[in-house]
N, C-alpha and C positions, 0 to 999 in steps of 0.2 A: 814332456819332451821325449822324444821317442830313441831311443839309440843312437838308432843311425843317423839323427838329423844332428847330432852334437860333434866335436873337436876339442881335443882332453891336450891344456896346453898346462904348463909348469911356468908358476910364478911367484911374483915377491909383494906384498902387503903393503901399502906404499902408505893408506890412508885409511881408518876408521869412519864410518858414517854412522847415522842412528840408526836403529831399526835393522843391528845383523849385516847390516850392506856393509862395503869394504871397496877399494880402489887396491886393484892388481894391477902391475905393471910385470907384462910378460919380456922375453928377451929382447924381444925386436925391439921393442920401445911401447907397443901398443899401449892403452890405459884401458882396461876393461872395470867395470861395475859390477861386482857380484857380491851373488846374496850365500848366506851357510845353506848350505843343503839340512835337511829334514834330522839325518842320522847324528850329524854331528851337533845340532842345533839340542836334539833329545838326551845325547850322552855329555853335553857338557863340555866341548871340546872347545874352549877360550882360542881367538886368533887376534892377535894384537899384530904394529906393524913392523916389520921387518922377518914377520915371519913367509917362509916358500910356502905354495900352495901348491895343489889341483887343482883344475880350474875345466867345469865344461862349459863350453859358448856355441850358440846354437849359430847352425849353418846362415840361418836366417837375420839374426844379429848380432851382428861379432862386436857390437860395445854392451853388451849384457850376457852374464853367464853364470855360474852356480858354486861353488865353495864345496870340491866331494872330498877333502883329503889333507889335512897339515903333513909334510915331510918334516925330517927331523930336521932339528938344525945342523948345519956344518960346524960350528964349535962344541958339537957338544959328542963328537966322534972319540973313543976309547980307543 
C-alpha cells in the first residue's frame, strides 16, 4: 500500500480476533478490521482491547486497515 493511497485515523481496540487481526472502533463510530503491521508484529508490541491505536485504511477500503502504532494510554500519564 503505497502512501498516498492510505488515511492515518486514531482508534480504540474494541475486539481481539485470531490471527493478529483486531476490530478498531474509530471516533465517528466506524468498526474497521485491522491487521498489526510488520514492525510491531517483529518487536513484540502486545495490543489487547481497550487499548488507542494508529490505524492506516486504505483509500480503496475503509472496512480494512493496518495496526502502525499503540499510543499510550491516558491513565497511565505522570
Amino acid at each position: 500500500m503505497p502512501k498516498d493511497d492510505v488515511i492515518e485515523f486514531e482508534g480504540t481496540v474494541v475486539e481481539a480476533m485470531p490471527n493478529t487481526t483486531f476490530k478498531v472502533k474509530l471516533p465517528n463510530g466506524h468498526i474497521v478490521t485491522a491487521q498489526l503491521s510488520g514492525k510491531l508484529r517483529m518487536n513484540y508490541i502486545r495490543i489487547v482491547p481497550g487499548d488507542r491505536v494508529t490505524i492506516e485504511v486504505s483509500i480503496y477500503d475503509l472496512n480494512k486497515g493496518r495496526i502502525t502504532w499503540r499510543l499510550p494510554s491516558e491513565n497511565n500519564q505522570s
